[in-house]
C-alpha positions in Angstrom: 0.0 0.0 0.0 1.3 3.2 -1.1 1.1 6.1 1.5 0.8 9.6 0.0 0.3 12.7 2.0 1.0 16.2 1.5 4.0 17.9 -0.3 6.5 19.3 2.5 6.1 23.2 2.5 9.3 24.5 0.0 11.9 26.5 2.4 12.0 29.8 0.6 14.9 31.4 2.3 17.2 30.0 0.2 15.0 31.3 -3.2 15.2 34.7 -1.4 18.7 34.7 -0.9 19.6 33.7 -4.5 16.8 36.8 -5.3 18.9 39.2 -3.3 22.0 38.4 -4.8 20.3 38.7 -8.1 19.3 42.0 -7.9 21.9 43.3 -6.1 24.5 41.9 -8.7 22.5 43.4 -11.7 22.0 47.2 -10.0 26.4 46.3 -9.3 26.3 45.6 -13.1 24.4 48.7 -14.4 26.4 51.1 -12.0 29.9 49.1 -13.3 28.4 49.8 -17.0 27.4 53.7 -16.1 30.8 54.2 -14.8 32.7 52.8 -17.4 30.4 54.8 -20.0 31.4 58.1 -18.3 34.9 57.5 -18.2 35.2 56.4 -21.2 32.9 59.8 -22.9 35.2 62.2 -20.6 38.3 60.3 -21.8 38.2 60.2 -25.7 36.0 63.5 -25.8 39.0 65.2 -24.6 40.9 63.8 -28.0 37.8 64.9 -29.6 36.1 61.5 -30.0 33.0 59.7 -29.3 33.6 56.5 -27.6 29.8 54.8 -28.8 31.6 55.6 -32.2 34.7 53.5 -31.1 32.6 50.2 -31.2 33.2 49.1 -27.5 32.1 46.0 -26.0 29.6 46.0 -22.9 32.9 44.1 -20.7 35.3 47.2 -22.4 32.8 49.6 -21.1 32.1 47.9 -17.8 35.8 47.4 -16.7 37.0 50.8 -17.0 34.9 51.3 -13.8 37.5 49.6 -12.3 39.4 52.6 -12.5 37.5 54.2 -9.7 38.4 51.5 -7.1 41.3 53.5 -4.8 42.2 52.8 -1.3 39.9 55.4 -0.4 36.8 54.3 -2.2 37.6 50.3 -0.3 37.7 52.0 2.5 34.5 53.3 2.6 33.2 50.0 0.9 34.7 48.3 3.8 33.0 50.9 6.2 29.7 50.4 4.9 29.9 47.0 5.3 30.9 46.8 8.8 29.1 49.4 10.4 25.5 47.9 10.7 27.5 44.7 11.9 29.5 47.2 14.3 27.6 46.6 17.7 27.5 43.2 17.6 31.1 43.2 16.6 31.9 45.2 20.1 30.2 43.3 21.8 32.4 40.0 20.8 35.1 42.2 21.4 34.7 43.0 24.7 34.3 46.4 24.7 32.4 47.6 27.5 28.5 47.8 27.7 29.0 51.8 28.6 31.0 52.6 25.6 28.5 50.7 23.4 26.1 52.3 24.7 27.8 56.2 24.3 28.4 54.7 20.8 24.6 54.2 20.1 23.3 57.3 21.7 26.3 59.0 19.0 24.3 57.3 16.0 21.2 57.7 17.3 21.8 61.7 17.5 23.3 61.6 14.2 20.2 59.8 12.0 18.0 62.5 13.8 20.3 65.6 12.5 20.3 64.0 9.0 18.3 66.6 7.9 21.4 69.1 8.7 23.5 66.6 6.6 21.1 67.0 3.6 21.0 70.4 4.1 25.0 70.8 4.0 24.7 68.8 0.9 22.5 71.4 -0.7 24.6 74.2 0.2 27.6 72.2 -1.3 25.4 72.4 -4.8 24.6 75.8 -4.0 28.2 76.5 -4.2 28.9 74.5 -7.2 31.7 76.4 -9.3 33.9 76.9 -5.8 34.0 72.9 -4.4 35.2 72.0 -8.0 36.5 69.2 -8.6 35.4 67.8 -6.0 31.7 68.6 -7.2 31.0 65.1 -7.0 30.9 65.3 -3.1 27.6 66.8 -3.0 25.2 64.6 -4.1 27.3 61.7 -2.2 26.4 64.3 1.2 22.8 64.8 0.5 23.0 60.9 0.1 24.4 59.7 3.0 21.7 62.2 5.0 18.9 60.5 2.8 20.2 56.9 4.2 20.5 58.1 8.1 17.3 59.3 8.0 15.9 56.2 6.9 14.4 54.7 9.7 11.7 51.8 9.9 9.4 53.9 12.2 9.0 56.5 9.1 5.9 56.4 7.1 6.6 54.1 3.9 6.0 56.5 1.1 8.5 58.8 2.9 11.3 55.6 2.9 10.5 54.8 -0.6 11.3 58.5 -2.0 14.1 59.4 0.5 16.0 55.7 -0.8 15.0 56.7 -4.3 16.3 60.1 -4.0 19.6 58.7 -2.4 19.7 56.7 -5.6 19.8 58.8 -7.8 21.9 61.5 -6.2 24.5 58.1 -5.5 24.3 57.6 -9.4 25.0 61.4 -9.8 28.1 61.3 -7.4 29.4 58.5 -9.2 29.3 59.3 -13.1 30.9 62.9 -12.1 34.0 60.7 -10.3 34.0 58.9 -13.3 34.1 62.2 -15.4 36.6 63.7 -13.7 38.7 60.1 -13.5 38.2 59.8 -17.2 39.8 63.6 -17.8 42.5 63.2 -15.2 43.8 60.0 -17.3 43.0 61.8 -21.1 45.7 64.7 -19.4 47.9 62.4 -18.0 48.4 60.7 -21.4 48.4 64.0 -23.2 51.8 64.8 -20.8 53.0 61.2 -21.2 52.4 60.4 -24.9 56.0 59.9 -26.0 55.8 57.0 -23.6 52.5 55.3 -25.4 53.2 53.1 -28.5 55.0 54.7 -31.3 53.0 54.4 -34.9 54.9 54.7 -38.6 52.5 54.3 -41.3 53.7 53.6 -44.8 51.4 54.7 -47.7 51.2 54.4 -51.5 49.9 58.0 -51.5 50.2 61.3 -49.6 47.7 61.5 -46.5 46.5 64.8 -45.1 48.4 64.6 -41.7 50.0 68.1 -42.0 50.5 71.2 -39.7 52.0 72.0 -36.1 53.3 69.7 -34.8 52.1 67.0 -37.6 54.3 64.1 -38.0 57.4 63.4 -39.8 56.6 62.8 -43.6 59.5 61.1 -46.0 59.1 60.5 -49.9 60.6 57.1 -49.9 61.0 57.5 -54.0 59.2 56.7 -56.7 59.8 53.7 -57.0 58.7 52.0 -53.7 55.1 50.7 -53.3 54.7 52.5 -50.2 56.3 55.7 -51.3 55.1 58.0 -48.2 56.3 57.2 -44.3 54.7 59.2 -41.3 56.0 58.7 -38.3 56.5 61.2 -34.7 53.2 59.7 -34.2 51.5 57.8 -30.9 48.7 55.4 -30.5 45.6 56.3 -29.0 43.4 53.1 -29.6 42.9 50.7 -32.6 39.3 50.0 -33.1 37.9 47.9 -35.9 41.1 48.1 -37.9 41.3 51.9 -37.5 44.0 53.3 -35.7 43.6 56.6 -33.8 47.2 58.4 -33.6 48.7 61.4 -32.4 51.2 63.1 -33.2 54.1 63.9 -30.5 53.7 67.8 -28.7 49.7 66.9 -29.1 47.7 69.6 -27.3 43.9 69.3 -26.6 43.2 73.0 -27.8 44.8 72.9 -31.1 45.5 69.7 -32.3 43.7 67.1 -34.2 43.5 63.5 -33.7 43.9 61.1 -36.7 42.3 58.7 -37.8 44.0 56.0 -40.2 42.1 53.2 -41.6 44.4 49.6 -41.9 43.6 48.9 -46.4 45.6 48.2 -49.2 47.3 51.3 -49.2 48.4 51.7 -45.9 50.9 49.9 -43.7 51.2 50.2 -40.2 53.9 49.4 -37.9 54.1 49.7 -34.6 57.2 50.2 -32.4 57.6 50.6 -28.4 57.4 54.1 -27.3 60.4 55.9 -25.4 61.2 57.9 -22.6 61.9 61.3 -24.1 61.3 62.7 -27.4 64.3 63.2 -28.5 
């Protein structure tokens, strides 16, 4: 005789978990994409190119993110982890119940002044043009007062837009430290480009790289297939079997950027780059 009774009740903690980690690895996947998408504009917009023109992958895009991760950005990753963990953590340490206890009351006092914090953040805005370029630290203050004052006891439409709010003003803080990564590495490989690879490019006819600084042109003869050779010139990128160059003494406010497409007519040959330009 068969006995048959009722399905046991599925455990749905573990479905929740694997939900959590779902979401909160997508919403870590669009903010890594968002990142790398502002670096990337502020970085080839300063050699006066469009990066969705450059053909980038999502992973291309995504990675350059990394370039925001510093000591002090772990540091405050770190932070953010531990500090709801941090009472129970003293407690296993031994710290005494009075200090614990100051420590609480010091929170406590500091979620119900969030609205000063916020406020501080405003003012920050308010002042835009003189906290350059560290612009991006308003938003991340209005932010973090958001997130203190986001207490269960307040009425749920009033947590719902103060974490959306935070959102978005997190989102703000973090494509302008992209920006402003981005630039800072376009100027540091302006100042450093006779260190990046060195390009010479053979051609079977003249190309229309001419003017200060320009590169080096040679007429090779007549009787060579590639007759022209450029070179004094520095890689950008090579995208799609186009190679972005510059030439050495670049500078943003003049200068153009070429753009060389790898066909019949062209060679290209790449060489190390040096340590002075001489």
């Amino acid at each position: 005789m068969t006995r048959t009774g009722s399905p046991e009740p599925r455990s749905t903690g573990s479905l929740e978990w694997a939900n959590t980690v779902v979401a909160t690895g997508s919403v870590f996947t669009a903010l890594m994409f968002y990142a790398g998408a502002m670096y990337n504009s502020a970085y080839y917009s300063y050699f006066r190119l469009r990066s969705l023109s450059l053909g980038l992958s999502f992973t291309d895009i995504a990675l350059k993110s990394l370039q925001l991760i510093t000591m002090p950005v772990l540091i405050s990753m770190a932070l953010a982890v531990i500090l709801p963990e941090m009472p129970r953590l003293l407690v296993s340490s031994g710290v005494p119940a009075r200090a614990i206890r100051h420590l609480r009351q010091a929170g406590g006092l500091l979620a119900r002044r969030h609205p000063l914090i916020v406020l501080a953040g405003v003012c920050l805005m308010a002042l835009w043009p003189y906290v350059q370029p560290y612009g991006w630290t308003a938003p991340l203050v209005v932010a973090c007062g958001l997130l203190l004052g986001h207490t269960a006891t307040a009425p749920s439409w009033r947590r719902g837009l103060g974490a959306a709010v935070a959102g978005l003003m997190l989102v703000w803080a973090v494509g302008m430290a992209a920006s402003q990564q981005g630039r800072r590495a376009a100027e540091d490989a302006e100042e450093q480009l006779v260190r990046r690879t060195a390009v010479v490019v053979l051609s079977t006819d003249r190309l229309s790289m001419s003017g200060p600084p320009g590169p080096l042109v040679e007429d090779l003869g007549k009787g060579r297939h590639y007759r022209y050779r450029y070179s004094r010139l520095r890689l950008l990128v090579e995208r799609d079997q186009r190679y972005y160059l510059l030439p050495l003494g670049w500078r943003h406010r003049t200068d153009p950027t070429y753009v060389i497409a790898d066909d019949d007519s062209v060679r290209v040959e790449l060489f190390p780059g040096t340590r002075s330009s001489r």
